[in-house]
ZADO-1210 file (C-alpha; in nm, 4 decimals, padded with zeros to 6 digits):
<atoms>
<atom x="03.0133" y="00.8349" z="-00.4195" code="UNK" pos="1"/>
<atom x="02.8116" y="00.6225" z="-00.6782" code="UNK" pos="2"/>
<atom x="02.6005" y="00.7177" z="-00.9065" code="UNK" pos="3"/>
<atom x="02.2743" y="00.5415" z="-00.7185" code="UNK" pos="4"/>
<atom x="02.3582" y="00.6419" z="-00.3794" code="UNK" pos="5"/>
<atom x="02.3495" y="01.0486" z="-00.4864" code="UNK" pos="6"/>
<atom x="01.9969" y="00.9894" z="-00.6338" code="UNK" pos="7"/>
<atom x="01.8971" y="00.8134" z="-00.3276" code="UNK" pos="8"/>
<atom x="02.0390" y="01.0955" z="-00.1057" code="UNK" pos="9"/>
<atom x="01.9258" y="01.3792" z="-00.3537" code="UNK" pos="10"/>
<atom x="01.5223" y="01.2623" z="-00.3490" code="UNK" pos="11"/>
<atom x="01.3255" y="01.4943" z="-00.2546" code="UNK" pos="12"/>
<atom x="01.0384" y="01.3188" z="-00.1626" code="UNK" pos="13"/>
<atom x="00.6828" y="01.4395" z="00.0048" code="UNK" pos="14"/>
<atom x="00.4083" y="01.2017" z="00.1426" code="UNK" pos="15"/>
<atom x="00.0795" y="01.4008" z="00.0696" code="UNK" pos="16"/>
<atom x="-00.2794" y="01.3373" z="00.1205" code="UNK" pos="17"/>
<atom x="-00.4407" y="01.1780" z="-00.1843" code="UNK" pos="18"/>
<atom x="-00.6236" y="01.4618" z="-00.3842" code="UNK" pos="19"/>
<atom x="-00.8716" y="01.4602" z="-00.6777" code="UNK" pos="20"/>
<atom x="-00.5772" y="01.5567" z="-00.9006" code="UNK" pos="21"/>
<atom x="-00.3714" y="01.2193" z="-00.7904" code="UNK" pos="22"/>
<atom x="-00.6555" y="01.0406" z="-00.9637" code="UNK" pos="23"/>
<atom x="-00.4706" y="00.8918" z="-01.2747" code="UNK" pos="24"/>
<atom x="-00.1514" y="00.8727" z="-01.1250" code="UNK" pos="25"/>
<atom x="-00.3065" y="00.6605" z="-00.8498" code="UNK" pos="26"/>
<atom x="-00.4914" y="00.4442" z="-01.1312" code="UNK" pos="27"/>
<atom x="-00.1769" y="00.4347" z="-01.3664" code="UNK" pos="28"/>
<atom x="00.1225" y="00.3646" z="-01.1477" code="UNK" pos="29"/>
<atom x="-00.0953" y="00.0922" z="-00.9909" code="UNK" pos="30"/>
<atom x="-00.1972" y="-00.0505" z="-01.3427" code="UNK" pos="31"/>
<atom x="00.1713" y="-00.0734" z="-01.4846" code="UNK" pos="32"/>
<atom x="00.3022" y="-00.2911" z="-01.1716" code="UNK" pos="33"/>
<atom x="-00.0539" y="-00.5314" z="-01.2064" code="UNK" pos="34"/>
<atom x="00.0069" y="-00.5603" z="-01.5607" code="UNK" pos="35"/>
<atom x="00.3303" y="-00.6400" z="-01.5703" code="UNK" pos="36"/>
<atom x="00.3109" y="-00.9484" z="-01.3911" code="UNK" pos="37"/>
<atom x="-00.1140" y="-01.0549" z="-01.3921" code="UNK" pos="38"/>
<atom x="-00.3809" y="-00.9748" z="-01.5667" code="UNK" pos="39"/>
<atom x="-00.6439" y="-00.6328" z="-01.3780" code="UNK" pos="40"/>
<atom x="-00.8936" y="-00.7681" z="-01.1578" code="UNK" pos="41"/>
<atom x="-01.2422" y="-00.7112" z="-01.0824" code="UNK" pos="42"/>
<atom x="-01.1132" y="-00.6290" z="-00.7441" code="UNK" pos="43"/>
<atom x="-00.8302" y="-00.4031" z="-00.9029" code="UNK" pos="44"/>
<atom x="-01.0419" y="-00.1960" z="-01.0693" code="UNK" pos="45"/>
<atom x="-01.2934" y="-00.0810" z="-00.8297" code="UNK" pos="46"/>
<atom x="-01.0790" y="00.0575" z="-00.5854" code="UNK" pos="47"/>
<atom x="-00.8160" y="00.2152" z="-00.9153" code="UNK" pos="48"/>
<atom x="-01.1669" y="00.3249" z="-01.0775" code="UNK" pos="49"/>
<atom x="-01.3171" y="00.4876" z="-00.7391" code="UNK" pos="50"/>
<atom x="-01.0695" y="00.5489" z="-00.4998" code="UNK" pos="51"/>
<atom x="-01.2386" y="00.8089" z="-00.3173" code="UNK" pos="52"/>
<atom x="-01.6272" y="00.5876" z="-00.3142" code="UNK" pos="53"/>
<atom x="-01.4151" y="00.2603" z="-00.2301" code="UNK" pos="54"/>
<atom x="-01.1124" y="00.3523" z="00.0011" code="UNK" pos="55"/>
<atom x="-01.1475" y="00.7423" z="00.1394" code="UNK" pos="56"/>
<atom x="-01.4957" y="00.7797" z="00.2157" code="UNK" pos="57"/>
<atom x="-01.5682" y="00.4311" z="00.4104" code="UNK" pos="58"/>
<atom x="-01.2987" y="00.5618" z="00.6389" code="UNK" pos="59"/>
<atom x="-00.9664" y="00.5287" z="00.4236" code="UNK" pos="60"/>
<atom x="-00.6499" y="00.6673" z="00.3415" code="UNK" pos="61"/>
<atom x="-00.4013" y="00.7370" z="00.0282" code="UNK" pos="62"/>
<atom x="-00.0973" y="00.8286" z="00.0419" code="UNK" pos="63"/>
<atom x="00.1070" y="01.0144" z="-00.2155" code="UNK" pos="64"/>
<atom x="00.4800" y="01.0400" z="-00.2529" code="UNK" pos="65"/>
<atom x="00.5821" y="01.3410" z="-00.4891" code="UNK" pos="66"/>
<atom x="00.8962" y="01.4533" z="-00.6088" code="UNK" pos="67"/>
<atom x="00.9038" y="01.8031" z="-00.6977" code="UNK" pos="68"/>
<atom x="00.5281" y="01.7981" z="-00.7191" code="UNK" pos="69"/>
<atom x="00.4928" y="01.4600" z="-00.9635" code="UNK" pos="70"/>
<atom x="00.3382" y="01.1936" z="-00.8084" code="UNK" pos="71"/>
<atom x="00.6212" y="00.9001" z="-00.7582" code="UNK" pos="72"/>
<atom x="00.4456" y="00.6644" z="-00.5365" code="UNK" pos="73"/>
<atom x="00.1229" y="00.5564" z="-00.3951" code="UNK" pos="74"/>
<atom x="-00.0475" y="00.3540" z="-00.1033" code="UNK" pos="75"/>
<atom x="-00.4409" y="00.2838" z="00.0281" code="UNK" pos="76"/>
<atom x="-00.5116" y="00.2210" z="00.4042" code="UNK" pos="77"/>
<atom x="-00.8215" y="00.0734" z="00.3455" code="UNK" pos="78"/>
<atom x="-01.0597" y="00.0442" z="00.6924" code="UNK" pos="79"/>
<atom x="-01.1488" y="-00.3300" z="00.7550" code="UNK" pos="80"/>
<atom x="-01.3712" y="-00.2553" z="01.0590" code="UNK" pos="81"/>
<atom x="-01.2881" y="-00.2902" z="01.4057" code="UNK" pos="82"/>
<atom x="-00.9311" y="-00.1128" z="01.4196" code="UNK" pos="83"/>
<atom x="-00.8134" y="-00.3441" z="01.1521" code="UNK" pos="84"/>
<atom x="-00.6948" y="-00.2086" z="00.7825" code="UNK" pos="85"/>
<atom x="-00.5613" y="-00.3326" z="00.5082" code="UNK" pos="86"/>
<atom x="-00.2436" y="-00.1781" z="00.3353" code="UNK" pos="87"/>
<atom x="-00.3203" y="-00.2004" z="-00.0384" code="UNK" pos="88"/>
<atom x="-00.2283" y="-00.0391" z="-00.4122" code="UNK" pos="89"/>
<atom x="00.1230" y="00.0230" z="-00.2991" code="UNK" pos="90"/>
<atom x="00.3124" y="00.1215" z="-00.6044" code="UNK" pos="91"/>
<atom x="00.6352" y="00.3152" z="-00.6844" code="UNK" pos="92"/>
<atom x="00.6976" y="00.4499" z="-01.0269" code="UNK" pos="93"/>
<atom x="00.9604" y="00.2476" z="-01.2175" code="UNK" pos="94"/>
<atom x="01.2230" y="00.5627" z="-01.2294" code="UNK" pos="95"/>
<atom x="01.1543" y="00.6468" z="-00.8529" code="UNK" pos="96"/>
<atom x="01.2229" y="00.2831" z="-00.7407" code="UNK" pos="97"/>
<atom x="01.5756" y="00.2231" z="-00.5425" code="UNK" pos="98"/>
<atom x="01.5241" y="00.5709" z="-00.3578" code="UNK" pos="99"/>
<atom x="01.3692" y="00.4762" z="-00.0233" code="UNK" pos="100"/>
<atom x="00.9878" y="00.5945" z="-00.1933" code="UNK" pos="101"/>
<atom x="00.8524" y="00.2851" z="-00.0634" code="UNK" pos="102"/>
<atom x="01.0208" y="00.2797" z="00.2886" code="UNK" pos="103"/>
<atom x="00.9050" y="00.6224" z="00.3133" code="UNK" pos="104"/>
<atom x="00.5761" y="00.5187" z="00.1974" code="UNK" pos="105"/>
<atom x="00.5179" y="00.2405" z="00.4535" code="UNK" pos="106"/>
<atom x="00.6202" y="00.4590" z="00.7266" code="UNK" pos="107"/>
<atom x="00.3777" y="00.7423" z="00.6805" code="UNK" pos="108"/>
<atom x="00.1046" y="00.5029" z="00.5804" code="UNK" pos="109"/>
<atom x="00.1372" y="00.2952" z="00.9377" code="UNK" pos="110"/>
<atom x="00.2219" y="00.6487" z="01.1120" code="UNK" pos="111"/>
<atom x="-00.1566" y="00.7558" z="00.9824" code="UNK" pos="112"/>
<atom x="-00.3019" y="00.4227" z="01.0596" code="UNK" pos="113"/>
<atom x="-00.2000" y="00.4534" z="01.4039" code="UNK" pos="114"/>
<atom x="-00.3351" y="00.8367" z="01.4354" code="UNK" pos="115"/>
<atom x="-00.6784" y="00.6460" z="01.3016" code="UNK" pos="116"/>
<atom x="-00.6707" y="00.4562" z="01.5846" code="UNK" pos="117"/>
<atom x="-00.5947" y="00.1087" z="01.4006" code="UNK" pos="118"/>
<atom x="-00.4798" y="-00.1837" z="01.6156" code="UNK" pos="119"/>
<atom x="-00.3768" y="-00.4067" z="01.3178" code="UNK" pos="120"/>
<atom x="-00.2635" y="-00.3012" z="00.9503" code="UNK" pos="121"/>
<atom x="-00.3423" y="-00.6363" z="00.7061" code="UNK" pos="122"/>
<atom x="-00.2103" y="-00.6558" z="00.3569" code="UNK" pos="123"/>
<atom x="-00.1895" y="-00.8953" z="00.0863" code="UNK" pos="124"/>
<atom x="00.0525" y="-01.0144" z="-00.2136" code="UNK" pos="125"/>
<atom x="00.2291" y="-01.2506" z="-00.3871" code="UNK" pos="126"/>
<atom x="00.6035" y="-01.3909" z="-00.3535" code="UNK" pos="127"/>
<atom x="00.7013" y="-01.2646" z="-00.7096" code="UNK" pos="128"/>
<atom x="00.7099" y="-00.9434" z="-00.5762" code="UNK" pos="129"/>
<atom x="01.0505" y="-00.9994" z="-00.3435" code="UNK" pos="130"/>
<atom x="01.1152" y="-00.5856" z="-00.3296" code="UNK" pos="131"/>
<atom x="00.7762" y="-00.5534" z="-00.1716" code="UNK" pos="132"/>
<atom x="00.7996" y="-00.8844" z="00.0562" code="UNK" pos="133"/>
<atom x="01.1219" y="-00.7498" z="00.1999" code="UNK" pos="134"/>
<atom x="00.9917" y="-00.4234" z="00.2086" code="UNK" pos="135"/>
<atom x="00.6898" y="-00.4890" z="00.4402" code="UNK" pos="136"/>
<atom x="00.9225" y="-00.7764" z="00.6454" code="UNK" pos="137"/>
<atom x="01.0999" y="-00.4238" z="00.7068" code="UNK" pos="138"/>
<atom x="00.7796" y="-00.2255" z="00.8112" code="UNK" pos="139"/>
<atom x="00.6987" y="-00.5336" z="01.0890" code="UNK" pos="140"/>
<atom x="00.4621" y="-00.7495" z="00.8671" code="UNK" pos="141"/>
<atom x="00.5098" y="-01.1098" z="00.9547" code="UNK" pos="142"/>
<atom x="00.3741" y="-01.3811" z="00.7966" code="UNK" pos="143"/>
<atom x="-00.0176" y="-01.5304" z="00.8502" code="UNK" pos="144"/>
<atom x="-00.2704" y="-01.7842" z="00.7378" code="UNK" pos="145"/>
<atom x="-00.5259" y="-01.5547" z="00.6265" code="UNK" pos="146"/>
<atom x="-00.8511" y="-01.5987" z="00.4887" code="UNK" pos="147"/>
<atom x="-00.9816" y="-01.6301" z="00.1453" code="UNK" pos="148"/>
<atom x="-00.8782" y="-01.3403" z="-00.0447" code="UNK" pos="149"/>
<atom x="-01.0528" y="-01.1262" z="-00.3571" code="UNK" pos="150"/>
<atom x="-00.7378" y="-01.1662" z="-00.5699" code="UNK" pos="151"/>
<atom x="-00.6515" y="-01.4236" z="-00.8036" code="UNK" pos="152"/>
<atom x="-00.2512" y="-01.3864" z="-00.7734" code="UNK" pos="153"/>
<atom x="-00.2628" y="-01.3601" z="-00.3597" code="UNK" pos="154"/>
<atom x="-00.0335" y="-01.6111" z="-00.2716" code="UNK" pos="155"/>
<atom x="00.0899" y="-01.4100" z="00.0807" code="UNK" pos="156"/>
<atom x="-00.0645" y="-01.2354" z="00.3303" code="UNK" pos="157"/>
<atom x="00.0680" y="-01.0370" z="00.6266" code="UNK" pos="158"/>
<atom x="00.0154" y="-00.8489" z="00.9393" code="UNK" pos="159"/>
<atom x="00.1490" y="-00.5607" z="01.1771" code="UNK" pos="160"/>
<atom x="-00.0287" y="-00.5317" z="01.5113" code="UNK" pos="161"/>
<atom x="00.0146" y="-00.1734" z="01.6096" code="UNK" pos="162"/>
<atom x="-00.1369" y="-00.2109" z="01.9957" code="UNK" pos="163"/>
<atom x="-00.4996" y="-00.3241" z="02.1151" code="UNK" pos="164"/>
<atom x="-00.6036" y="-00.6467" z="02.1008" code="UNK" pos="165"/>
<atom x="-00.4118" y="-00.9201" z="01.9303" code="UNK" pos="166"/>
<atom x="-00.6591" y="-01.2227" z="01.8792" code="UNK" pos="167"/>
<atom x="-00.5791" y="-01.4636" z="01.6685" code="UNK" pos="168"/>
<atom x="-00.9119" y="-01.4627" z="01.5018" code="UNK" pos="169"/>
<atom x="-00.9107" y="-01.4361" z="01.1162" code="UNK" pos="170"/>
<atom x="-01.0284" y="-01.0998" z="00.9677" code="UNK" pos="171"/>
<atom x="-01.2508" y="-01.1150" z="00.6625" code="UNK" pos="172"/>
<atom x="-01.1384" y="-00.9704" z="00.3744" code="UNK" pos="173"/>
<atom x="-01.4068" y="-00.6663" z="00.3088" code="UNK" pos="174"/>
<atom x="-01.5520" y="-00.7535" z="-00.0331" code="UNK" pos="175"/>
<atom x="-01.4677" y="-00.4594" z="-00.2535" code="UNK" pos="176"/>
</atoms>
């Protein structure tokens, strides 16, 4: 058995409602993929800076993925308005990365977007990011011509219709 397919099997890995004490981890694991390719944005940092003014309490979600209780992976469901939501600050801790976090991730974070009653889970990104791409190709996402988004490096942008009504009318972007 190789080496990478016994630390895949082996992770321990629990989804967990965001809490107060996710706060940096959130921010940081976030920062360190943004950075590494772009410069923060405006955008960036309100939601990083304020997660619970800007993503929980206007109706939101975050996810955490933990590994023996240290935080390994993040996502926002952030509410859009009529049953739409955008998946956003997905990020999986360089070490954790090859271990199904993400999948895992993706899963619980459309599971919970359908037990909010969303009809259609929107996200954004850039082509750069081919893990992720394939990643949400995985979860469903396919493809659109979206509107104009807050983010400089948003080159992509995607959707998963979950049930309910699926016009083809564009969604704005919510401005942060």
């Amino acid at each position: 058995m190789t080496e990478h397919y016994q630390r895949r099997k082996n992770a321990k890995v629990e989804i967990v409602d965001f809490r107060s004490e996710h706060a940096d981890a959130f921010r940081q694991m976030n920062l360190d993929w943004i950075t590494l390719y772009w410069e923060v944005e405006d955008a960036d940092r309100l939601y990083l800076d304020n997660p619970r003014e800007k993503i929980l309490e206007p109706g939101g979600a975050i996810l955490m993925a933990l590994d023996e209780g240290e935080a390994v992976g993040t996502v926002a469901l952030i509410s859009m308005g009529n049953g739409s939501y955008e998946l956003a600050k997905m990020a999986v801790d360089a070490r954790s990365r090859g271990k199904g976090v993400g999948w895992r991730l993706g899963r619980a974070l459309l599971g919970r977007a359908r037990d909010m009653g969303a009809t259609r889970v929107y996200l954004e990104s850039n082509t750069v990011l081919e893990p992720a791409i394939s990643l949400y190709r995985k979860l469903g996402f396919r493809s659109i011509e979206g509107g104009a988004s807050c983010y400089d490096r948003c080159n992509i942008q995607m959707e998963v219709w979950l049930g309910g009504d699926r016009s083809t009318e564009t969604v704005e972007h919510p401005s942060p």
